[in-house]
ZANU-844021 format. One record per residue (C-alpha): residue number from 0; residue in three letters; y, x, z. Coordinates in steps of 0.05 Angstrom, whole numbers, plus 5000, padded with zeros to 4 digits. Example, Ala and Ser with C-alpha at 12.3 -4.5 7.8 and 13.67 -1.06 7.14 Angstrom:
BEGIN
ATOM;0;Ala;4910;5246;5156
ATOM;1;Ser;4979;5273;5143
This chain:
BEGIN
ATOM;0;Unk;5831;4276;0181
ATOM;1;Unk;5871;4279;0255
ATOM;2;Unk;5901;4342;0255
ATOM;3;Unk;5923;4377;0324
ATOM;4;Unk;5939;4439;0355
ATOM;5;Unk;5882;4475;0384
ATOM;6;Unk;5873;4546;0417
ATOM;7;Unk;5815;4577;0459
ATOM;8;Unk;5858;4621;0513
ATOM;9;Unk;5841;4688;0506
ATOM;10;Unk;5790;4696;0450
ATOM;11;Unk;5754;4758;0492
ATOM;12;Unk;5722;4693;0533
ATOM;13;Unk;5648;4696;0515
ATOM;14;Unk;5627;4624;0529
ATOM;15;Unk;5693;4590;0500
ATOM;16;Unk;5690;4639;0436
ATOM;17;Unk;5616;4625;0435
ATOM;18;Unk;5622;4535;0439
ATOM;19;Unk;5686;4548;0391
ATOM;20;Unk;5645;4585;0333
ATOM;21;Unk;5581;4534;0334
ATOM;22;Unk;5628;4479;0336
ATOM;23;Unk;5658;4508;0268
ATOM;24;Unk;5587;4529;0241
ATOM;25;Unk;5555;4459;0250
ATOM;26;Unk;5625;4427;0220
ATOM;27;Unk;5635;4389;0284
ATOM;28;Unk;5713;4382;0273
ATOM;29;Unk;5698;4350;0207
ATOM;30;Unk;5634;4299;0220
ATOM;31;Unk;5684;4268;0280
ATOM;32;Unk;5749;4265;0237
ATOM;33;Unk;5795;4323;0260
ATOM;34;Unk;5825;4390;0232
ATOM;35;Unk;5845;4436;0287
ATOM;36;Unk;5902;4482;0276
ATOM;37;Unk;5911;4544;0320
ATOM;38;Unk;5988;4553;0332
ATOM;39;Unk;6030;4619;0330
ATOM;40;Unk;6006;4669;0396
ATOM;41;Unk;6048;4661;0445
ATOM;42;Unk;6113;4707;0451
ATOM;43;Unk;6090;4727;0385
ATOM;44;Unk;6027;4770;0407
ATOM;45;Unk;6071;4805;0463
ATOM;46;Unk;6060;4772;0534
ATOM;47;Unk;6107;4808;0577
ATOM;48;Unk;6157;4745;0567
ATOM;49;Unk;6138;4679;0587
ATOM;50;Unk;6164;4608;0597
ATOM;51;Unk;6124;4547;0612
ATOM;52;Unk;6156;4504;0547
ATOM;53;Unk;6117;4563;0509
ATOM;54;Unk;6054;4556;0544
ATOM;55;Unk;6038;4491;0536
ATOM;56;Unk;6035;4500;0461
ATOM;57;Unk;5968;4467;0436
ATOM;58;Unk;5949;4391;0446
ATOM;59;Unk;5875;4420;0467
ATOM;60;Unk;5863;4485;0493
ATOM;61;Unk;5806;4518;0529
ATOM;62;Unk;5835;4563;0585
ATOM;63;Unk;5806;4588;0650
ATOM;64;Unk;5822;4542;0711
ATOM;65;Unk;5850;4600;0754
ATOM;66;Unk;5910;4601;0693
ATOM;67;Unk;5912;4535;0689
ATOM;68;Unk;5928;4519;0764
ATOM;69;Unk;5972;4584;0758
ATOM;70;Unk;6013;4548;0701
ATOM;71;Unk;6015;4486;0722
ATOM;72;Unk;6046;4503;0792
ATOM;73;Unk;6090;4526;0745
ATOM;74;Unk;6117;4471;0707
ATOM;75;Unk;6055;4474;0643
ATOM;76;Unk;6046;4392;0624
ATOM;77;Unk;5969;4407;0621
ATOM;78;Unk;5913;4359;0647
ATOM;79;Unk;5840;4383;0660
ATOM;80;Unk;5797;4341;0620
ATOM;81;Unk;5726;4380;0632
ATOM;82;Unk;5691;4429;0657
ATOM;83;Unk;5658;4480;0613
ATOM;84;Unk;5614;4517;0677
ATOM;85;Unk;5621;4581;0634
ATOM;86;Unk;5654;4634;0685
ATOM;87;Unk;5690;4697;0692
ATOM;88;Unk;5683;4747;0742
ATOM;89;Unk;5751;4791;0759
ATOM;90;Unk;5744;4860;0768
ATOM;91;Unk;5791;4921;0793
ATOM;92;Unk;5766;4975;0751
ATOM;93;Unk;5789;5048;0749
ATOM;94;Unk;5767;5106;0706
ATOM;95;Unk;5691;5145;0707
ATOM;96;Unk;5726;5205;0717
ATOM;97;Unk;5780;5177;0770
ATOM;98;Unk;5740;5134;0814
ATOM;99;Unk;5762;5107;0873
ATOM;100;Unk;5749;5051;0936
ATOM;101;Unk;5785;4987;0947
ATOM;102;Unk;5809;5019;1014
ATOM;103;Unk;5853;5066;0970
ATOM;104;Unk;5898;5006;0933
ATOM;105;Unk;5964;5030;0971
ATOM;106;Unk;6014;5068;0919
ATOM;107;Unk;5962;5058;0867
ATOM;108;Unk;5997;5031;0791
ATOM;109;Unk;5959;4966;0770
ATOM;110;Unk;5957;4953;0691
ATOM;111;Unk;5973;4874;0676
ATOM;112;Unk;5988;4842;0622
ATOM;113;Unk;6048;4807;0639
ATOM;114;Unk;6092;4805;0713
ATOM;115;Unk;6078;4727;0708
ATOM;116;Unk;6010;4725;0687
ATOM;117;Unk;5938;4711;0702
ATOM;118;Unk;5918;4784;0708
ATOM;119;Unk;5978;4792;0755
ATOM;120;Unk;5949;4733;0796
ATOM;121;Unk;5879;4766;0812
ATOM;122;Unk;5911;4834;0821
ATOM;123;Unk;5952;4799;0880
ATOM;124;Unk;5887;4760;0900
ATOM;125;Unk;5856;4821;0906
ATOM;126;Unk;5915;4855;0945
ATOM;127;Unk;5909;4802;0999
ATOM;128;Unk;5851;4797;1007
ATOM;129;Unk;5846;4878;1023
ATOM;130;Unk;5902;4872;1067
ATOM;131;Unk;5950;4911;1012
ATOM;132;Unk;6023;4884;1007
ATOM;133;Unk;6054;4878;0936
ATOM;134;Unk;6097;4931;0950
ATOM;135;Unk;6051;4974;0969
ATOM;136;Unk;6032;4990;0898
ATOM;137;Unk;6071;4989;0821
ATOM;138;Unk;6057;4934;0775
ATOM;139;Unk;6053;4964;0697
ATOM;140;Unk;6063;4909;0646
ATOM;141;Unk;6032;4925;0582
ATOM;142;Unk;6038;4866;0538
ATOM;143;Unk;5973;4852;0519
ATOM;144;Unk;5891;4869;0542
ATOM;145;Unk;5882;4936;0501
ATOM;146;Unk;5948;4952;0523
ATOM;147;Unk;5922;4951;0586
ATOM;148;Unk;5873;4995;0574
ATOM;149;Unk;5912;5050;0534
ATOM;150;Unk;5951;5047;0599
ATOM;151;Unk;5892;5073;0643
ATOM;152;Unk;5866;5109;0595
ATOM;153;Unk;5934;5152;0591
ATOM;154;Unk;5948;5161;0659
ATOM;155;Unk;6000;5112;0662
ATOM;156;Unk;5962;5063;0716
ATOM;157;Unk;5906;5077;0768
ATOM;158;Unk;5869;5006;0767
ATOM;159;Unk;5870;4952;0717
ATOM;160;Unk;5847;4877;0742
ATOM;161;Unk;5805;4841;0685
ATOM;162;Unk;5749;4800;0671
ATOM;163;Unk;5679;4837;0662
ATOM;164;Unk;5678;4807;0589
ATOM;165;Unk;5738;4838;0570
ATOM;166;Unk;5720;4909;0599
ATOM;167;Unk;5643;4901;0564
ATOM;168;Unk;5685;4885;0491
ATOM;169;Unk;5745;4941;0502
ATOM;170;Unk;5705;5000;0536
ATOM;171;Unk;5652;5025;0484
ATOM;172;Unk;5647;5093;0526
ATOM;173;Unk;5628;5064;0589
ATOM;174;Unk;5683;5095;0619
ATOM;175;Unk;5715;5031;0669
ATOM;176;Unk;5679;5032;0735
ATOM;177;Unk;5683;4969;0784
ATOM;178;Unk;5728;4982;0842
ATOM;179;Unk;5710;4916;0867
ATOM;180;Unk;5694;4842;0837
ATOM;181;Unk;5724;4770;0857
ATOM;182;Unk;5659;4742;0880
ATOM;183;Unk;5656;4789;0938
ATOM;184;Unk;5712;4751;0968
ATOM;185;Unk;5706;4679;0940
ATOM;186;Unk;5630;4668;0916
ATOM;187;Unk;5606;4647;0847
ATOM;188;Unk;5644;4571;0845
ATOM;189;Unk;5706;4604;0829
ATOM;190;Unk;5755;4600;0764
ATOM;191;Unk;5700;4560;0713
ATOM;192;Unk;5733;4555;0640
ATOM;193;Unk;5757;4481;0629
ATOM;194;Unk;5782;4432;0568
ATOM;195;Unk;5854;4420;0578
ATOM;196;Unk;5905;4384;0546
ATOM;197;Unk;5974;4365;0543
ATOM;198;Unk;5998;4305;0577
ATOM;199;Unk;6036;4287;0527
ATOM;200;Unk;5984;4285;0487
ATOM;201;Unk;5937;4247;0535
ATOM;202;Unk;5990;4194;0536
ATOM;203;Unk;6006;4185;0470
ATOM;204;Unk;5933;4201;0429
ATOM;205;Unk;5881;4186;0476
ATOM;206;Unk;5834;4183;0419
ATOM;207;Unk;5849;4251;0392
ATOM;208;Unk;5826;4282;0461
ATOM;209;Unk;5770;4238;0475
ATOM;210;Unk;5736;4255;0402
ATOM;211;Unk;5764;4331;0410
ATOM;212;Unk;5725;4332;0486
ATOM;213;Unk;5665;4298;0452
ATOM;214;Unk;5669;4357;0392
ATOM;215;Unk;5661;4416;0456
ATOM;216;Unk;5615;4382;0500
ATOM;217;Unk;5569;4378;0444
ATOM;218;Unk;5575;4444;0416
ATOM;219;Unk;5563;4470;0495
ATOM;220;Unk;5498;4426;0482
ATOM;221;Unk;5478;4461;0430
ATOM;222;Unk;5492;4526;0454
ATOM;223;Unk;5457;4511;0512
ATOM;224;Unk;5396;4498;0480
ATOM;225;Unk;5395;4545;0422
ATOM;226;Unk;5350;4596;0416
ATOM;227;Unk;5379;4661;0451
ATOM;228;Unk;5370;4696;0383
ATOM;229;Unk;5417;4643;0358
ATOM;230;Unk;5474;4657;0414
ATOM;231;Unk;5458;4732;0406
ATOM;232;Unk;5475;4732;0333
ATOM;233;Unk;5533;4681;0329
ATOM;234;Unk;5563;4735;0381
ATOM;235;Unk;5553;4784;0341
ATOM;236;Unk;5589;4757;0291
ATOM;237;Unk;5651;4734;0328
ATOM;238;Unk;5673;4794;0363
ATOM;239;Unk;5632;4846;0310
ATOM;240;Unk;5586;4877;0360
ATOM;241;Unk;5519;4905;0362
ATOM;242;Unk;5463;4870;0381
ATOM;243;Unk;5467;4903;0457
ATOM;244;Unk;5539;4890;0467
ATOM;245;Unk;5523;4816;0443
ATOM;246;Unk;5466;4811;0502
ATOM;247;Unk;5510;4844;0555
ATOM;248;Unk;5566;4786;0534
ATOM;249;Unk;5509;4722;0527
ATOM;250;Unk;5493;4756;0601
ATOM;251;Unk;5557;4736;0628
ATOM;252;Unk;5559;4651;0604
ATOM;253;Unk;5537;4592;0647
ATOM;254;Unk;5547;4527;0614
ATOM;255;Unk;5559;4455;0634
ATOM;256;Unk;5544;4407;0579
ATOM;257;Unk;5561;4356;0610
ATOM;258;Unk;5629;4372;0624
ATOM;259;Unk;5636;4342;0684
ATOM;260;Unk;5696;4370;0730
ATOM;261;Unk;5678;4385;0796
ATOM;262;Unk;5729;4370;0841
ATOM;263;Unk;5709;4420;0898
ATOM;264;Unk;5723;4475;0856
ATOM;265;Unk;5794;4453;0838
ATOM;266;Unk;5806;4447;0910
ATOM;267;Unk;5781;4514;0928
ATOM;268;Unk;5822;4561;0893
ATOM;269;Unk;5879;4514;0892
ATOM;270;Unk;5872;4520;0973
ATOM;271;Unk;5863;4592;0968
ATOM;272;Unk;5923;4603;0924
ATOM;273;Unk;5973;4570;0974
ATOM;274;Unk;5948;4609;1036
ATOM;275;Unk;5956;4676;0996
ATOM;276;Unk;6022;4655;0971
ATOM;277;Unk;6007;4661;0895
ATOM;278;Unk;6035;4579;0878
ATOM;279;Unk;6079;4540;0928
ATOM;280;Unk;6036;4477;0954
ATOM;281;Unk;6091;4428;0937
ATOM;282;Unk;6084;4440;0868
ATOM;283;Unk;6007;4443;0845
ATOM;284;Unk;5990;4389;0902
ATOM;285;Unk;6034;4335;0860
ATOM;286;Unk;6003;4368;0795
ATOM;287;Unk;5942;4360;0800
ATOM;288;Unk;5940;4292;0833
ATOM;289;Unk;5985;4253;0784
């Protein structure tokens, strides 16, 4: 057996969790020769701290591409190696009983996870694109997603920017309501979840990523043709949910089997990232084309 490092981002990720669990129930990783190992969590569970050397901590990963260009502007050795189509859509959310418009972001405290982060990212997207400067408003770093929520939930922030998956999984009362989403201001072909790896990695063990790739695209296959009963109930499992939360989360995946990258799409956001500032042109210009 090749063993390698392998992590799927942030495991609230419907589709990714989703492709990860039927690849382990069919015994994918096994039939093609390979024994993943998921590494320690980065900054030992606590995100608030970052560097890139600790980032790019798993020869295959599946992360979201809006992180990905984030990191590598950065200085993260990772290479897209496919597309997985599945999507997330960004929300601002507030609380039920607090609710409030997107015209009302200035001297409002946003909930992120980390000052450096991917949350932090779409919570200055969605600053620019309202006209809001940065600081116009407080940025609360929590350290992690529930933290997040405690935050809002205690009075300590006003809005907290994450993905509609992650608010279905962590608000159980219904209490988050949707300030305002990302595809309002970009459209739908915007931050897909993709197969990266390191370059390293690519370099040295081409084989390990190609049969690795082949191990995902086929479980997307499979999940793309299963039975939704099948989906419903391998969510269920995963993220121990009832059968409604597991319908609301199916709801939210798209999937490309094929794995295909589309090129467009890395151009988009890495375009709309430079004009609002977020990554320095220089930088993810020579990343992503070497």
């Amino acid at each position: 057996m090749m063993e390698f490092t392998y992590s799927i981002g942030v495991n609230t990720v419907p589709g990714t969790a989703l492709i990860d669990a039927t690849a382990k129930d069919l015994d994918l990783w096994r039939k093609h020769g390979l024994k993943p190992v998921t590494p320690p969590p980065l900054g030992g569970g606590d995100r608030r701290a970052w560097s890139p050397e600790e980032e790019n901590h798993s020869d295959v990963r599946l992360y979201g591409m809006g992180a990905t260009i984030n990191y590598i502007s950065k200085g993260v050795e990772f290479v897209i190696v496919a597309d997985l189509g599945t999507r997330a859509e960004w929300h601002m959310w507030s609380l039920a009983g607090t609710p409030m418009d997107a015209q009302q972001m200035r001297g409002k405290r946003l909930a992120v996870t980390q000052l450096s982060g991917t949350d932090r990212l779409y919570a200055n997207f969605f600053l620019k694109s309202l006209g809001v400067r940065q600081d116009e408003v407080t940025f609360v770093p929590t350290g992690g997603v529930p933290q997040n929520y405690r935050a809002l939930r205690n009075g300590e922030a006003d809005i907290w920017v994450t993905t509609e998956h992650s608010a279905i999984l962590i608000d159980r009362e219904n209490r988050l309501r949707s300030v305002g989403k990302m595809s309002d201001f970009v459209g739908k072909n915007w931050d897909p979840y993709v197969v990266v790896a390191k370059k390293s990695t690519v370099s040295n063990n081409p084989e390990l990523v190609r049969k690795a790739l082949a191990v995902i695209l086929q479980a997307a296959d499979h999940v793309d043709k299963a039975p939704r009963q099948e989906n419903v109930a391998r969510l269920m499992t995963r993220f121990n949910v009832d059968e409604a939360t597991a319908e609301k989360l199916l709801a939210t995946i798209t999937l490309n089997p094929s794995g295909k990258i589309n090129q467009a799409t890395i151009e988009k956001m890495r375009d709309h990232y430079v004009e609002t500032g977020v990554i320095r042109k220089r930088s993810i210009t020579h990343a992503l084309s070497s």
